[in-house]
VMD Tcl script that builds the backbone (N, CA, C; Angstrom):
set m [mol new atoms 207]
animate dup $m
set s [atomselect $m all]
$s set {name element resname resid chain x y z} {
  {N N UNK 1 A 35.880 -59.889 -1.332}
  {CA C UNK 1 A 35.301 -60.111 -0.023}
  {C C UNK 1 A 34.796 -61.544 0.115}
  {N N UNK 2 A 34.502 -62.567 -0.859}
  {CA C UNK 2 A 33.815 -63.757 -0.768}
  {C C UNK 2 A 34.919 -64.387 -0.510}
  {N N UNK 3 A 36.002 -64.323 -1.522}
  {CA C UNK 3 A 36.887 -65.536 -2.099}
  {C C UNK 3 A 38.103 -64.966 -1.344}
  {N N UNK 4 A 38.067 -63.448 -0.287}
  {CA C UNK 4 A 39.465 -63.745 0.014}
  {C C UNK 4 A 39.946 -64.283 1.366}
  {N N UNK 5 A 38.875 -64.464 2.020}
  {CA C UNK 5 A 39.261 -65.183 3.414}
  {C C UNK 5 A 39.747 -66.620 3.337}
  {N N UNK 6 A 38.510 -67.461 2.246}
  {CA C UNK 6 A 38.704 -68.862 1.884}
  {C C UNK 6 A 40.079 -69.179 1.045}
  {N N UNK 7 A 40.496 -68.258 0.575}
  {CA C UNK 7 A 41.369 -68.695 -0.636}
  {C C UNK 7 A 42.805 -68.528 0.428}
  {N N UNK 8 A 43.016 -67.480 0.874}
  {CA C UNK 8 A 44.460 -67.365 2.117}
  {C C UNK 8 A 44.515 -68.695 2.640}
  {N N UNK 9 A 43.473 -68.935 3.369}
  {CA C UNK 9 A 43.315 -69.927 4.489}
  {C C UNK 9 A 43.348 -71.555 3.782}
  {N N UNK 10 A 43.056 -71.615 2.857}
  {CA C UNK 10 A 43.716 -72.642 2.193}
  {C C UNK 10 A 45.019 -72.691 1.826}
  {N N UNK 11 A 45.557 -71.646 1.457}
  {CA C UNK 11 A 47.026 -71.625 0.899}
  {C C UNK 11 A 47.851 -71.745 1.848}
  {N N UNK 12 A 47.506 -70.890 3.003}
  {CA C UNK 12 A 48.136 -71.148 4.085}
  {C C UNK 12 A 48.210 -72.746 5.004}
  {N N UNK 13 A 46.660 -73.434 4.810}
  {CA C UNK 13 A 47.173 -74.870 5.039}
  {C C UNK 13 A 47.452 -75.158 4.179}
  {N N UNK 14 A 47.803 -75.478 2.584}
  {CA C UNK 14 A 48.652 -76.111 2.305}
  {C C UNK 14 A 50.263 -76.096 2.230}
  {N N UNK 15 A 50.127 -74.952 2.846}
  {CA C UNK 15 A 51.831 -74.501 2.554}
  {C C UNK 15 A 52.049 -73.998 1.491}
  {N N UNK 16 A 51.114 -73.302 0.628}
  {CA C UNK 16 A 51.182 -72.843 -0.651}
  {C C UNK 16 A 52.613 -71.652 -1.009}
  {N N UNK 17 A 53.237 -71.730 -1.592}
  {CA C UNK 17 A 54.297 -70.517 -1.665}
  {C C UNK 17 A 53.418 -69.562 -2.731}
  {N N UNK 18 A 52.593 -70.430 -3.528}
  {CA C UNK 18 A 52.126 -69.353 -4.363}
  {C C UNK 18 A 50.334 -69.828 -4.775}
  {N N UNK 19 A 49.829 -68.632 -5.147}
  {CA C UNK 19 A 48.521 -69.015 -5.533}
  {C C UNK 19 A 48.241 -68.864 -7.126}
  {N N UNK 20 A 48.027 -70.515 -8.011}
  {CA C UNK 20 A 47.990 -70.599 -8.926}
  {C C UNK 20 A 46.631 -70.298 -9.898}
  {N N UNK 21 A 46.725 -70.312 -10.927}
  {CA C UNK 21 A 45.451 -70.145 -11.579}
  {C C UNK 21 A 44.359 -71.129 -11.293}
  {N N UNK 22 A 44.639 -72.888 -11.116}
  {CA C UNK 22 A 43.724 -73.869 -10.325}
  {C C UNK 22 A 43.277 -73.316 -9.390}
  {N N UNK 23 A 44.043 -72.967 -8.285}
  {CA C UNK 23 A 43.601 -72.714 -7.066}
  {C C UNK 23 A 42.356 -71.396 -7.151}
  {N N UNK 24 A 42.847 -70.784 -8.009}
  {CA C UNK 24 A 41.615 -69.445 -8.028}
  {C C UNK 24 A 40.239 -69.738 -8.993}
  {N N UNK 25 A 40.592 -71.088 -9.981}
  {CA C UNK 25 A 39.116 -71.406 -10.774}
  {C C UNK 25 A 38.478 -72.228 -9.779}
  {N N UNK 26 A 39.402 -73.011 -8.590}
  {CA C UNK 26 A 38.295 -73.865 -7.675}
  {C C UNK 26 A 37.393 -73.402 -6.781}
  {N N UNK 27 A 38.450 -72.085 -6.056}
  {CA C UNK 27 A 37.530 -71.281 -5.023}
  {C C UNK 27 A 36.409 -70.578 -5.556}
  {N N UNK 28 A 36.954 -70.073 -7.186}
  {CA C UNK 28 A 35.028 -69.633 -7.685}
  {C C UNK 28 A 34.298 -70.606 -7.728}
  {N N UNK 29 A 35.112 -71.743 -8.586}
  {CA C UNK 29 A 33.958 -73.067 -8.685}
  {C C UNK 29 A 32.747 -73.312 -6.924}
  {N N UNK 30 A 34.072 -73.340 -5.975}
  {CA C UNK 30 A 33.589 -73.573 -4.627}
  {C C UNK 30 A 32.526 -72.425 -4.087}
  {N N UNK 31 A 32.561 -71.188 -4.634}
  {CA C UNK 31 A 31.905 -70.297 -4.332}
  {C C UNK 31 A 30.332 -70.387 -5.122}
  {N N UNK 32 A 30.340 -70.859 -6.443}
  {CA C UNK 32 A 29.424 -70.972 -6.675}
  {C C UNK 32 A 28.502 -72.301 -6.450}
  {N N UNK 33 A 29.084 -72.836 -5.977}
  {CA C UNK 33 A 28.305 -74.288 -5.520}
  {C C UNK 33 A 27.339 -73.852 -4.147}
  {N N UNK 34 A 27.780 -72.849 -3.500}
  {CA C UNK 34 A 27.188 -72.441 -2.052}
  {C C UNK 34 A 26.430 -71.205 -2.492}
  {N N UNK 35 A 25.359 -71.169 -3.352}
  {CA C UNK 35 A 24.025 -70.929 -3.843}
  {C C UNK 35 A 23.538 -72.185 -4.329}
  {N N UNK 36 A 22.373 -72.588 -3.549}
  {CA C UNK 36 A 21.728 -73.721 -4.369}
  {C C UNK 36 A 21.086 -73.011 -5.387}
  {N N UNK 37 A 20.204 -72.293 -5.345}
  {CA C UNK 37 A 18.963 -72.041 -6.455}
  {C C UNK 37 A 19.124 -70.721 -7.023}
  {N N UNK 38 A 20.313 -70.497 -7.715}
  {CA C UNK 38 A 20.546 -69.468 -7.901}
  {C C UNK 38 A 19.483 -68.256 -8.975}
  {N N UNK 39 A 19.134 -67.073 -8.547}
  {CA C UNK 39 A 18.004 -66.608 -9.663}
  {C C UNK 39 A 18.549 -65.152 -9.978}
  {N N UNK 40 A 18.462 -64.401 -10.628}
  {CA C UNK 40 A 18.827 -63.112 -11.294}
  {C C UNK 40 A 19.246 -62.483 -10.083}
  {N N UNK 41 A 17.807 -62.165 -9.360}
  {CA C UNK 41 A 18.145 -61.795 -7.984}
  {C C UNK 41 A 19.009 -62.320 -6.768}
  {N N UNK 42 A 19.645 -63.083 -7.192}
  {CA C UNK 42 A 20.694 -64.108 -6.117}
  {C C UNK 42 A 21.282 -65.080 -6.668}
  {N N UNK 43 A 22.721 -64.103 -7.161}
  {CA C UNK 43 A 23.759 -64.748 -7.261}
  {C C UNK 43 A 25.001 -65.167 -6.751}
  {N N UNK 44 A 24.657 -64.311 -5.787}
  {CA C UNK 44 A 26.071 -64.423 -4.761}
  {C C UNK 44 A 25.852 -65.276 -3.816}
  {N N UNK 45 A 26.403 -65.872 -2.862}
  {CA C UNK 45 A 25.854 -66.412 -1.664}
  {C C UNK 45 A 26.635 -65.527 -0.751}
  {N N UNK 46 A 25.497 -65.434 0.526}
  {CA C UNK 46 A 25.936 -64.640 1.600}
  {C C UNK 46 A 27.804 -64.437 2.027}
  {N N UNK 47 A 27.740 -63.281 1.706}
  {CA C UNK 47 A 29.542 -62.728 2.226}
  {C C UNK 47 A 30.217 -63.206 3.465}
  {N N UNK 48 A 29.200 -62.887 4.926}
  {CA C UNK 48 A 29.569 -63.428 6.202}
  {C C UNK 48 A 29.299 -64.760 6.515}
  {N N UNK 49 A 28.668 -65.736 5.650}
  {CA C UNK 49 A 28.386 -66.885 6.165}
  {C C UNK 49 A 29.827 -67.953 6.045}
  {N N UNK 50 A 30.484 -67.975 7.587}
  {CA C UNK 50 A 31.753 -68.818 7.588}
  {C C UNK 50 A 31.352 -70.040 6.886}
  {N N UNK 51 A 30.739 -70.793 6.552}
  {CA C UNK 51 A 30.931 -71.729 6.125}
  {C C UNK 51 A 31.259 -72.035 4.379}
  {N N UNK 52 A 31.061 -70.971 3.599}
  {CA C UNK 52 A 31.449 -70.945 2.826}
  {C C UNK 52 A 32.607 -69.966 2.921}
  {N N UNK 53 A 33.239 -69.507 3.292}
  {CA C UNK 53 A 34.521 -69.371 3.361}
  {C C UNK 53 A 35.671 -71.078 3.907}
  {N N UNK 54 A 34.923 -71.674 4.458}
  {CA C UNK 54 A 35.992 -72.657 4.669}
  {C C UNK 54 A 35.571 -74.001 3.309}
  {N N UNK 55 A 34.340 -73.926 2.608}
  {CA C UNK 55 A 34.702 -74.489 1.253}
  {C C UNK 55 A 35.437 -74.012 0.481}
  {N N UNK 56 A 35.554 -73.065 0.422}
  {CA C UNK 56 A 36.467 -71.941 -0.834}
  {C C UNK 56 A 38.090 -72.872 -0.136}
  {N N UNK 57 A 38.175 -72.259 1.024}
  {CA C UNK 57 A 38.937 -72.777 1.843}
  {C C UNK 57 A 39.993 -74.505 1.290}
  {N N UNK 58 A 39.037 -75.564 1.190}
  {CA C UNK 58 A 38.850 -77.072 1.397}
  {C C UNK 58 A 39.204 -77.040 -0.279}
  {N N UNK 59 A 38.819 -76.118 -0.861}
  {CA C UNK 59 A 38.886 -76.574 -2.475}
  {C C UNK 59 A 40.529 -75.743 -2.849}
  {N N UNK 60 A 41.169 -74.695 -2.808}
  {CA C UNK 60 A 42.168 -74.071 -2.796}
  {C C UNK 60 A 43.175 -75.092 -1.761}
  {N N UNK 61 A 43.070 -75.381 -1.175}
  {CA C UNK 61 A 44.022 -76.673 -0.339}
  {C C UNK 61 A 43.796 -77.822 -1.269}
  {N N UNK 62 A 42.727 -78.463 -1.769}
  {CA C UNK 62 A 42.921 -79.423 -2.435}
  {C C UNK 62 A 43.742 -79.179 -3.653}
  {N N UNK 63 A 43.125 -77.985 -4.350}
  {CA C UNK 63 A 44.005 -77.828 -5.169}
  {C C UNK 63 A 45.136 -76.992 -5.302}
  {N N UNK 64 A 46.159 -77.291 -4.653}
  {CA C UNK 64 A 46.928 -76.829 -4.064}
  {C C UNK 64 A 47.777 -77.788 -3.757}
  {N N UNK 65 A 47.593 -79.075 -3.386}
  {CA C UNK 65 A 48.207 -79.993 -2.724}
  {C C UNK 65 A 48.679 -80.817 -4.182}
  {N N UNK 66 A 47.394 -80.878 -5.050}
  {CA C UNK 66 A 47.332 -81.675 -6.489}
  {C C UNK 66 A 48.410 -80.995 -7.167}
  {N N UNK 67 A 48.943 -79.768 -6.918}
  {CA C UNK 67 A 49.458 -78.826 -8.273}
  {C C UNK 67 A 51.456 -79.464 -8.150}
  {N N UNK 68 A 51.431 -79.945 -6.641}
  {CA C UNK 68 A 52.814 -80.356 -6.141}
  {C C UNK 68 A 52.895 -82.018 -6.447}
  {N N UNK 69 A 51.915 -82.235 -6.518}
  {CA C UNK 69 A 51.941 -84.048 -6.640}
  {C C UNK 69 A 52.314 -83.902 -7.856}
}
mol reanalyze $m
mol bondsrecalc $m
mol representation Tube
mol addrep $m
């Protein structure tokens, strides 16, 4: 539910034919960057908040674009 809106929507802008193992360590990487202060009790960052779906997003396109260069 976190990582699968962001992760399509990158692949899909990059033109991805496929989704590689990079592309799926960045969108966690990207997912966990959107908790600042993370504590026992809060590790996730909010599910509905679009804006971390379009980092997950920004990082799966980047890497994505790198895997063809």
């Amino acid at each position: 539910m976190l990582a699968f809106p962001g992760i399509f929507r990158g692949a899909l802008d990059a033109r991805a034919k496929t989704i590689n193992q990079k592309m799926k360590m960045d969108a966690a990487l990207a997912l966990s960057k959107c908790v600042k202060k993370p504590r026992i009790d809060r590790i996730l960052p909010p599910p509905l908040k679009k804006s971390n779906a379009m980092k997950v997003a920004n990082a799966v396109k980047r890497a994505a674009i790198k895997s063809r260069a």
